[in-house]
MARTORVO-573543 format. One record per residue (C-alpha): x, y, z. Coordinates in Angstrom, 3 decimals. Last residue first. Example, Ala and Ser with C-alpha at 12.3 -4.5 7.8 and 13.67 -1.06 7.14 Angstrom:
BEGIN
x,y,z
13.670,-1.060,7.140
12.300,-4.500,7.800
//
This chain:
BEGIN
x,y,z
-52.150,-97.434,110.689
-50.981,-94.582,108.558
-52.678,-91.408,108.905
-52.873,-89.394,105.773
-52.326,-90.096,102.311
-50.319,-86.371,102.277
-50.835,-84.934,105.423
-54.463,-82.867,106.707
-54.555,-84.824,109.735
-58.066,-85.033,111.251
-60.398,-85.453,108.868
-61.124,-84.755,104.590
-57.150,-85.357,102.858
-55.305,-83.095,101.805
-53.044,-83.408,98.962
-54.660,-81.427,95.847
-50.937,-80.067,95.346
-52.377,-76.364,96.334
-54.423,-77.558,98.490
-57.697,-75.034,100.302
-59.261,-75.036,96.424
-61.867,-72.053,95.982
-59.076,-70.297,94.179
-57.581,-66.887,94.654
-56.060,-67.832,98.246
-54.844,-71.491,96.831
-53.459,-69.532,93.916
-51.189,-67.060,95.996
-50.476,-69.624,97.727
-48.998,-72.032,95.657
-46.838,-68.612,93.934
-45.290,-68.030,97.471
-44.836,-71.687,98.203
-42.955,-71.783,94.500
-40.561,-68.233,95.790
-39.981,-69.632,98.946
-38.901,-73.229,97.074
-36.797,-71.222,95.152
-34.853,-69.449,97.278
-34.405,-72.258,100.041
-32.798,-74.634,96.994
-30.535,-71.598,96.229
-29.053,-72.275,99.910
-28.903,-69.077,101.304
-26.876,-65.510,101.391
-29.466,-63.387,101.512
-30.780,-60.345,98.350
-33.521,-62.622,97.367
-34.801,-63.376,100.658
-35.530,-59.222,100.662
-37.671,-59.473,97.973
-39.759,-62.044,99.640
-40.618,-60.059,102.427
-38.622,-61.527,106.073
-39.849,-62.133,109.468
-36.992,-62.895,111.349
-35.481,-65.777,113.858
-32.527,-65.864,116.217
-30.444,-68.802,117.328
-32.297,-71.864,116.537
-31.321,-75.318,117.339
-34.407,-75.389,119.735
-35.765,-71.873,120.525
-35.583,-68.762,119.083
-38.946,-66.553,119.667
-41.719,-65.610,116.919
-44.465,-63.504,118.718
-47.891,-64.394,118.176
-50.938,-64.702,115.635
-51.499,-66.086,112.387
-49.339,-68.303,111.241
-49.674,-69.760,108.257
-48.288,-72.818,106.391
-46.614,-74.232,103.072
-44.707,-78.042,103.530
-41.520,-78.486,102.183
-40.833,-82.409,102.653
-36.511,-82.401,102.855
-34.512,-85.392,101.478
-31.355,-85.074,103.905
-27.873,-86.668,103.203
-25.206,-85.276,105.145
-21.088,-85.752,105.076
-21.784,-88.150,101.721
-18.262,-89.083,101.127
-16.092,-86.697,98.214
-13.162,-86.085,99.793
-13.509,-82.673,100.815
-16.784,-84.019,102.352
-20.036,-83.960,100.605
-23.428,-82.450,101.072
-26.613,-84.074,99.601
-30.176,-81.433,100.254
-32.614,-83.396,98.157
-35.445,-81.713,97.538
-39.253,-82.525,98.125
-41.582,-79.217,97.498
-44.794,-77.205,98.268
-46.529,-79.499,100.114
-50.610,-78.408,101.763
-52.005,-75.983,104.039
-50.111,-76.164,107.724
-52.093,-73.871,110.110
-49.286,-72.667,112.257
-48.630,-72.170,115.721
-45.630,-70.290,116.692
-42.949,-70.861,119.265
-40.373,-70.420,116.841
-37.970,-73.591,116.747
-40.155,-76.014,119.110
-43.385,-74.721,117.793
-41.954,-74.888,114.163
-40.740,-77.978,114.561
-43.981,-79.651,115.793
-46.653,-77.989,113.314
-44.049,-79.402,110.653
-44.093,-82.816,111.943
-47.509,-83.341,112.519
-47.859,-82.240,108.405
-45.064,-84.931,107.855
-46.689,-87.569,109.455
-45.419,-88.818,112.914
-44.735,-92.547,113.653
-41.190,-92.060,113.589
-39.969,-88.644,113.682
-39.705,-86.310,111.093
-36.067,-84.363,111.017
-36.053,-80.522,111.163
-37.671,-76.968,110.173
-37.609,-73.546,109.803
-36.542,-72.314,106.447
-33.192,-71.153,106.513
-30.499,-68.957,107.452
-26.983,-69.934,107.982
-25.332,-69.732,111.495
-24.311,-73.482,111.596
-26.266,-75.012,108.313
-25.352,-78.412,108.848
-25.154,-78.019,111.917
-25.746,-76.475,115.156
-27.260,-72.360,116.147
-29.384,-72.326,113.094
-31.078,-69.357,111.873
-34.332,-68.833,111.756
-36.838,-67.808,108.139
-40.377,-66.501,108.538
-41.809,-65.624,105.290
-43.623,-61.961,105.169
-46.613,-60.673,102.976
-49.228,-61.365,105.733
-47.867,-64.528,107.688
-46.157,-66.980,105.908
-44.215,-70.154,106.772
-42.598,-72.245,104.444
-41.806,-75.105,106.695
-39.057,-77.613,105.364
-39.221,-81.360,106.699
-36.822,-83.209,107.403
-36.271,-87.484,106.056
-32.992,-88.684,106.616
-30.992,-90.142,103.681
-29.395,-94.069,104.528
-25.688,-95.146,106.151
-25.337,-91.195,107.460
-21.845,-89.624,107.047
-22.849,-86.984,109.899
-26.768,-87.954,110.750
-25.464,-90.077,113.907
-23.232,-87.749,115.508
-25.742,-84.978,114.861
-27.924,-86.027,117.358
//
């Protein structure tokens, strides 16, 4: 798969999962690149006919085994690397979605190669992508205000039904 996302023709779309349970963010790290033993947000490419929210309850089941409530977006970045020559090696624009998880054990799986529950002062003091700082730190504001308010979406995206993503369903 990553054969045909190196020195991509067109951005991919992934999608981010800020995932919180208590006063802990869950964060994996990748076993494949990009982001080859870096730590990050779990996550991955949308497929097609799947909305982002379906999306983000699928990656994190494949990456964690955990089942999440997904609550609303947090964030869209662009995550552009470049070659030592300057081409586009990677071109991802990334849908951060905010969720919670419950209950259960988080286990590697996927393109994952371990996985930790982490407090947000100690995301601070990693090595990651800036970008992963600071949307952490904005989902952990959103929900602090989404718990405090009677509102359930922070971005006012939801939708009343079934799927809970942005617009929802497209037919």
């Amino acid at each position: 798969m990553t054969g045909e996302r190196e020195y991509p023709s067109r951005p991919f779309v992934g999608v981010g999962v800020v995932v919180w349970r208590g006063d802990s963010v869950l964060l994996v790290r990748r076993g494949r690149p990009p982001n080859q033993g870096g730590w990050s947000l779990p996550g991955g490419a949308q497929e097609v006919g799947e909305t982002v929210f379906e999306a983000a309850r699928r990656e994190v089941i494949e990456e964690t085994g955990l089942v999440v409530e997904v609550l609303g977006l947090a964030d869209v970045v662009d995550m552009i690397r470049r070659d030592d020559e300057g081409r586009v090696r990677y071109h991802y624009t990334l849908v951060d979605v905010l969720a919670e998880s419950a209950t259960g054990d988080a286990v590697a799986g996927g393109d994952v190669d371990a996985v930790a529950w982490m407090r947000l002062g100690d995301v601070d003091r990693l090595d990651i992508w800036s970008e992963t700082k600071r949307v952490i730190r904005r989902a952990h504001r959103l929900r602090v205000e989404w718990c405090t308010s009677d509102a359930r979406d922070p971005g006012n995206a939801a939708k009343p039904g079934g799927d809970k993503s942005p617009g929802g369903q497209r037919s």
